[in-house]
C-alpha angles and dihedrals in degrees: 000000000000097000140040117260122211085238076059079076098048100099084240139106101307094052091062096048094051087040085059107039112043097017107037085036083060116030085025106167141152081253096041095042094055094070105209138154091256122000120247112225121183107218123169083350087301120125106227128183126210125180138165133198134165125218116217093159122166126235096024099216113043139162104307104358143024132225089273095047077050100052092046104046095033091054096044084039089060091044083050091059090070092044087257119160096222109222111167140020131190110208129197130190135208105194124186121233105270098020105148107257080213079068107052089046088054084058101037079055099056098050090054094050088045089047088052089051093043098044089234125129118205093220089168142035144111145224133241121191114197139182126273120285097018104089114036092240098294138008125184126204110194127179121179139187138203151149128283111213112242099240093047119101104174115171150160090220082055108089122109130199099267102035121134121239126222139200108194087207150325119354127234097012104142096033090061089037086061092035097061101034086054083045104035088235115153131211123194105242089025124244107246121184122261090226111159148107121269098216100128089043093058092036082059100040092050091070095069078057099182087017083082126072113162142012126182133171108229090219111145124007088021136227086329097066104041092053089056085051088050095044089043099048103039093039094235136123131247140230132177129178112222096212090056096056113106116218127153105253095234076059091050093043099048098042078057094049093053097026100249126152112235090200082063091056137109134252132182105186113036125077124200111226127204110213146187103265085227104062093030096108093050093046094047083046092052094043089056087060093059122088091248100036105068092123099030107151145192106239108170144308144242130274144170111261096082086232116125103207146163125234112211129219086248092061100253134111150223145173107276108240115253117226098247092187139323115353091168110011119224098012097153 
C-alpha cells in the first residue's frame, strides 16, 4: 500500500504489518522488538517500565468515561501487563481552536480523579493549540512510568502449552459504549465503558508471582487480537471455549443485530492473564475479589498445535477470526 488507511489504526492485523515494517525497520531495538505493552529497562539494578499511548477518541465523553479517564487508565493499564506498580505520567494535549474551556476542565477533572484511583501523579506534559478544523476538537498524548517488582517476570514470550487463560470481566464493553453514543443506540440497561485502572487486579496477581505468566490488556482489535499476539509470541496454541466467555447479553444482542464480533471489541478495562493450570482456580477465585474482577472467567487454555481456536457449545471448533483493520474507528 502507498498510504495509511484509517483500518491501519485498528490494533489488528494491519497495524502490525505497518508497526513492523516502516517503524521496527527504523527505531529497531532489544526494548522496541519485544513488542510489549511498556518496555522493561534495568537502570541502577532497578526494573523500570516506561510506556506511551495517545487518545484520539470520538466522541470525547461516552457512556462511562471520557477521553481524559481514557489517557490516564489506559496508560497505567499497559504499564500493569508487565506487574509494574505505575507511579508517574506525563500527559500533552493537542486542542483545536474553539474548543470550550468548560470542556477541557471536565476533562482535566476527570484525569485527576482516574490518577487518585490509580495512585499515579502527571508531574510533566504540554499543551498544543491548532487551528479549526485540525484537531477534532482534542487530542492527549500520556507516557508513564513505574517499578517492576524484582521477582516479576511478566511477559508476552511467557506462555507454556497447558496454561489456563483468563478473562478479569465482560467482553466488548467500551467498543459497544462508543459504538452506541457515536450511533444514539440505546441498551436497557445501557452499555457504559469499563474504563479503569487495574491496579488492584495486577497488585493481586503479583502475589502468585510465576503462577503468572501473562497479562495483556484486550484494547483495539479485542480479545481476538490479543490471543493471536499471545499465540504468536510465545509459539502456543489457543483454545477458547465460547460458553465460557463472559459478555453482557445487550453486547451480545446488539453484535448479532449488526453483525460484529465481541471477541473483536475493545475493552478498556479488562486484561487477559495466562496462568499456571495449577494454581488457575486460586488466581480466578482472588481476581473476583478485585473492584474490577466480579465476572472474571476461565476461557481456555494453551496447547501445542499453534492454532488459536473456539470450541463451540456443540462441541465443535473453528479458527477464531483475526481483526484484519478497523472494526470501530477511533475507539480510544
Amino acid at each position: 500500500m502507498d498510504v495509511v488507511l484509517a483500518s491501519h489504526g485498528g490494533g489488528g492485523k494491519l497495524t502490525e504489518g505497518l508497526i513492523k515494517e516502516v517503524f521496527l525497520n527504523k527505531f529497531k531495538n532489544s526494548f522496541l522488538n519485544e513488542m510489549e505493552d511498556s518496555a522493561v529497562l534495568e537502570i541502577d539494578f532497578e526494573r523500570i517500565a516506561f510506556t506511551t499511548d495517545s487518545y484520539t477518541v470520538k466522541p470525547l465523553f461516552f457512556p462511562g468515561g471520557d477521553i481524559g479517564r481514557l489517557a490516564v487508565c489506559g496508560t497505567v493499564n499497559d504499564l500493569l501487563m508487565r506487574g509494574a506498580k505505575p507511579l508517574f505520567l506525563s500527559a500533552s494535549f493537542i486542542i483545536e481552536e474553539g474548543f470550550r474551556i468548560h470542556d477541557l476542565n471536565k476533562i482535566a477533572s476527570s484525569m485527576a480523579k482516574a490518577c487518585r484511583e490509580a495512585g499515579v501523579e502527571i508531574v510533566a506534559g504540554d499543551t498544543k493549540v491548532v487551528a479549526r478544523g485540525e484537531a477534532d476538537g482534542l487530542f492527549i498524548n500520556t507516557a508513564g512510568v513505574g517499578l517492576v517488582p524484582k521477582d516479576v517476570n511478566i511477559s508476552i514470550k511467557n506462555a507454556q502449552p497447558g496454561d489456563r487463560i483468563i478473562i478479569s470481566g465482560t467482553i466488548g464493553d467500551h467498543g459497544m459504549a462508543i459504538l452506541s453514543s457515536r450511533n444514539g443506540f440505546t441498551f436497557d440497561p445501557p452499555v457504559e465503558s469499563d474504563c479503569g485502572p487495574l491496579v488492584g487486579i495486577v497488585d493481586t496477581l503479583n502475589k502468585f508471582k510465576e503462577a503468572v505468566r501473562v497479562l495483556r490488556d484486550p484494547t483495539r482489535g479485542g480479545v481476538a487480537e490479543v490471543l493471536y499476539n499471545i499465540s504468536e509470541a510465545s509459539g502456543v496454541g489457543v483454545e477458547i471455549h465460547e460458553e465460557n466467555l463472559p459478555v453482557k447479553p445487550q453486547v451480545l444482542s446488539a453484535c448479532n443485530m449488526l453483525g460484529l464480533d465481541y471477541l473483536q471489541l475493545a475493552n478498556e478495562g479488562k486484561l487477559v492473564a495466562v496462568v499456571e493450570s495449577s494454581a488457575a482456580d486460586k488466581i480466578l477465585k482472588a481476581i473476583k475479589n478485585c473492584k474490577y474482577g466480579h465476572d472474571a472467567a476461565i476461557i481456555g487454555t494453551t496447547n501445542d498445535t499453534g492454532q488459536v481456536t473456539v470450541r463451540t457449545p456443540l462441541g465443535t471448533s473453528r479458527i477464531l477470526s483475526r481483526p484484519l483493520g478497523e472494526l470501530i474507528p477511533r475507539i480510544c
